[in-house]
C-alpha positions as CSV (number, residue, x, y, z in Angstrom):
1,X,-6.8,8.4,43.1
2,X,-2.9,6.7,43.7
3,X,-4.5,3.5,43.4
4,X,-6.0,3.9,39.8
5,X,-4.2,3.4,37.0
6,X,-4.0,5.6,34.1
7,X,-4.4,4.6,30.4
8,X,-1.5,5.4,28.4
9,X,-2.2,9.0,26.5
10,X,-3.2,8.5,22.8
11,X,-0.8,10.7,20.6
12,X,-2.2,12.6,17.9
13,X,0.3,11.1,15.2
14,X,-0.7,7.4,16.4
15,X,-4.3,8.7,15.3
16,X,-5.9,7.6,11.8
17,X,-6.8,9.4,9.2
18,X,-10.1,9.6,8.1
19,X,-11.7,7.7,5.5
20,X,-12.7,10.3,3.4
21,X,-9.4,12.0,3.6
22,X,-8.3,9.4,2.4
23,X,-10.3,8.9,-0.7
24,X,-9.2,12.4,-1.2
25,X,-5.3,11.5,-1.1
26,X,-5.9,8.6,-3.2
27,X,-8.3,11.1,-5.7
28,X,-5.9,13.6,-6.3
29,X,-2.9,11.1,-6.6
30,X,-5.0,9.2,-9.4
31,X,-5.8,12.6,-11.0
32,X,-2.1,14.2,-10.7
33,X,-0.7,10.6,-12.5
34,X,-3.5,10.5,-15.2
35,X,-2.4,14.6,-15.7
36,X,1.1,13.7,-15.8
37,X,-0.1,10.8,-18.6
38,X,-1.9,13.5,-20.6
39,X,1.0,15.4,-20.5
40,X,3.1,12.8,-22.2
41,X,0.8,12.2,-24.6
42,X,0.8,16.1,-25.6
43,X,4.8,16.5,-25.7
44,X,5.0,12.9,-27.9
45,X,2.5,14.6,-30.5
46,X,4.7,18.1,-30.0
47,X,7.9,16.5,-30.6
48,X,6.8,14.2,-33.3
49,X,5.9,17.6,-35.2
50,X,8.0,19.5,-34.5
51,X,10.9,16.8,-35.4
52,X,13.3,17.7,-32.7
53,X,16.9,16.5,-32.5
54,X,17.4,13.1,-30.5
55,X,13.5,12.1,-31.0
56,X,14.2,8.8,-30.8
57,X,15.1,8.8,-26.8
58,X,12.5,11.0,-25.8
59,X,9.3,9.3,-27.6
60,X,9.7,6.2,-26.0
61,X,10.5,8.0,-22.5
62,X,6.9,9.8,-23.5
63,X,5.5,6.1,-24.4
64,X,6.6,4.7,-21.2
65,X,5.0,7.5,-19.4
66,X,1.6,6.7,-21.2
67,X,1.5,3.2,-20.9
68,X,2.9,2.8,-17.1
69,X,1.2,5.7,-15.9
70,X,-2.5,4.2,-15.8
71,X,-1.4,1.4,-14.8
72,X,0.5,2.3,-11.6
73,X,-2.3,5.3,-11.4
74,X,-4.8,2.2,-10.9
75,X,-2.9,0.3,-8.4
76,X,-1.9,3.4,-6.2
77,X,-5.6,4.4,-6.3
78,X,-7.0,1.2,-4.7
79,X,-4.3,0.9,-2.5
80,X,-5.6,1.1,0.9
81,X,-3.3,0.6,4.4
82,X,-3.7,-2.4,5.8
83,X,-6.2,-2.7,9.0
84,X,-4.1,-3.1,12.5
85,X,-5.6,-6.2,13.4
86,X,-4.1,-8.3,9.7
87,X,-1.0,-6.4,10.3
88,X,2.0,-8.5,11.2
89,X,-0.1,-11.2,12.6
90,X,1.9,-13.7,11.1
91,X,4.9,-12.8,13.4
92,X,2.8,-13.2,16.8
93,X,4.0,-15.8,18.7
94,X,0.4,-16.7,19.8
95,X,-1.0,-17.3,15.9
96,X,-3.0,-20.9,17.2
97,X,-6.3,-20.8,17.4
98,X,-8.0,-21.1,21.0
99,X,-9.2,-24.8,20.3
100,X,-6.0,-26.1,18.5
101,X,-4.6,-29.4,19.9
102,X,-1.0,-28.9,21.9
103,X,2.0,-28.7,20.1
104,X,3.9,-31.5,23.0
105,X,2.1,-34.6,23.9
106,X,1.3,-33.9,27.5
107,X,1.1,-37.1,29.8
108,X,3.1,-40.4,30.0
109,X,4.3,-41.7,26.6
110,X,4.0,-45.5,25.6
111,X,6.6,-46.4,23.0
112,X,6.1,-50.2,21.1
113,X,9.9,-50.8,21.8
């Protein structure tokens, strides 16, 4: 057994989550920001009838709530983290494909001077 190496442990907090988890996370975000978007649209419609004092800063705070709010809802949603073997692969030092010519001429060099 001293001769055998061990493999490094595997931490729980290095581990994934699941896939479905999350689909959940990205669920409930979608729903909790298309909420928050109903929500705007309500108090605009309130406010408007009521005729509250200084309606003209918060109906376009309510309108930027309903139009931004889909919009980021939908990017946030499909939003996915990127898989480990894409991830900073552009900052290896080893990025050249295994059939790639050398980067330094290797042999003699003839020069026409």
């Amino acid at each position: 057994m001293k001769g055998m190496k061990r493999a490094a442990p595997i931490l729980i907090t290095d581990a994934k989550i699941s896939q479905e988890e999350e689909l959940r996370r990205r669920e409930r975000r979608y729903i909790l920001m298309m909420g928050t978007r109903a929500l705007c649209l309500i108090l605009g419609a309130v406010l408007v009838m009521l005729k509250v004092p200084l309606l003209g800063l918060w109906l376009p705070l309510c309108l930027v709530g309903m139009v931004l709010l889909p919009w980021l809802a939908v990017i946030l949603a499909n939003d996915r983290p990127p898989k480990d073997q894409h991830r900073l692969k552009r900052y290896r030092n080893n990025t050249a494909p295994s059939n790639a010519l050398p980067s330094q001429a290797s042999g003699r060099t003839i020069d026409a001077d």
